[in-house]
C-alpha positions, 0 to 999 in steps of 0.5 A: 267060648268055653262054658263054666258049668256047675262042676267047674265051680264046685272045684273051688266051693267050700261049701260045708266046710269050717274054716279057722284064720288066725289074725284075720280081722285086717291085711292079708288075713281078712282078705282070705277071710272074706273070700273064704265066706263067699266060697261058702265055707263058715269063718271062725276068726281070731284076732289080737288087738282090738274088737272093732275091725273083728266085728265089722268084718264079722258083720259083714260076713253076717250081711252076706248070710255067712256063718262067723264066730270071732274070739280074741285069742293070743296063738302063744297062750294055752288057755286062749288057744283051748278056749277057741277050741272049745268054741268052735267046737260048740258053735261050729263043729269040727274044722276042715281048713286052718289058716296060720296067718297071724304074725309079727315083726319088728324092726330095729337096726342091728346094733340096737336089736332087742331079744325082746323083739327077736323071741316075740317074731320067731315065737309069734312066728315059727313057735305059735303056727307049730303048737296051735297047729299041733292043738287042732290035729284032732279035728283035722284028722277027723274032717280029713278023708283020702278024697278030701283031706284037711288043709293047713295054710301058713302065710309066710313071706318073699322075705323066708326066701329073698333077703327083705329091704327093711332092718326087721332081722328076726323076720325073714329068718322067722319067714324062712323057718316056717316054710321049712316047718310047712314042708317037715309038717306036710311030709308027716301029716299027708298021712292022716289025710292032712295037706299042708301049704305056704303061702309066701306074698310078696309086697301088699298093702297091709298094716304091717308093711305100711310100718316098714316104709315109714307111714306107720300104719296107714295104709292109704298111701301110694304104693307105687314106689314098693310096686316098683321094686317087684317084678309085676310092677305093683304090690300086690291087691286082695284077690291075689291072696284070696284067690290062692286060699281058696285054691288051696282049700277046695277041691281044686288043690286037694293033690 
């Protein structure tokens, strides 16, 4: 039987750390969000919509005696996004971990496709994740250090890599940007002690996907029938997303 010591567990701690998640009051976005605080690390949280899902998680978080700070912030306005910073800055200090998890979709067949909705995925998307990214380079080159740099998570999608089984045509091409992005931003910022991921998830039952297969939201459905069309078997649960944050935020993906 092996052992897990103090030492092993210290490799995914987070402890000390300040974490930003975009969008991170429901989805994939509060699962990495919960988990980030039980890894130790302090959560500041943006969301879109409505307050209520923001401040139930924050309250949670509160139970769990983890430090959150939750703002309304839109990732493509100027002023919402140098509003968040100077409040993490006040509250929290500096920021160690960016999480670009906020984003769109939108679907439509392709004879019918809006611009609309084409500008507002690929800005959401591709244009916000770089620009919010470039607005915080100043906090994360300071946290960041050769034994312990900074890190930049960005949620992108199987749909970035695969062609996707929905009418959302701005999307995976949106997806696919943004890993691209990840890897042009990595190359530069490895430099300034900055480690720059993507994450690109499969099937989960989220929001956003529930619109796709026609429960328009609810996310209380059976999932087999999307499961089913994965190699697992299944869609994905919250651990698996969180559980690869974590990884890549500590000390155990800090090459």
């Amino acid at each position: 039987m092996t052992n897990i010591n103090s030492r092993d567990l210290k490799k995914l701690s987070l402890e000390g750390k300040t974490a930003i998640v975009t969008g991170g009051a429901k989805g994939i976005g509060r699962a990495i969000v919960f988990d980030l605080a039980k890894a130790g690390a302090k959560i500041f949280l943006t969301y879109r919509g409505s307050s209520d899902l923001a401040i139930e998680l924050q309250n949670k978080l509160v139970e769990l005696k983890s430090e959150c700070q939750i703002l309304k912030v839109d990732v493509l306005n100027t002023t919402d996004i140098e509003k968040m910073i100077k409040t993490c800055q006040e509250t929290l200090g500096g920021i160690d971990i960016l999480v670009n998890n906020a984003g769109a979709a939108w679907g439509a067949p392709l004879d019918e496709y809006p611009e609309n909705g084409w500008d507002k995925v690929m800005d959401t998307n591709v244009k916000g994740v770089f620009f919010l990214t470039q607005k915080l380079l100043p906090l994360l080159k300071a946290s960041g250090n050769a034994e312990d740099p900074a890190r930049v998570i960005n949620i992108g999608s199987i749909d970035g890599i695969k062609t996707g089984l929905f009418d959302a045509f701005s999307y995976g091409p949106s997806k696919a940007a943004l890993h691209h992005l990840t890897r042009v931003l990595a190359a530069s910022l490895v430099r300034d002690h900055i480690i720059v991921n993507a994450i690109a998830p499969g099937p989960f039952p989220t929001w956003m996907l529930s619109t796709g297969v026609g429960s328009g939201g609810d996310i209380d459905i059976d999932w087999s029938v999307v499961g089913d069309t994965n190699p697992r078997g299944r869609v994905g649960t919250l651990e698996d997303i969180s559980g690869l944050a974590i990884f890549l935020s500590s000390r155990a993906g800090a090459y």
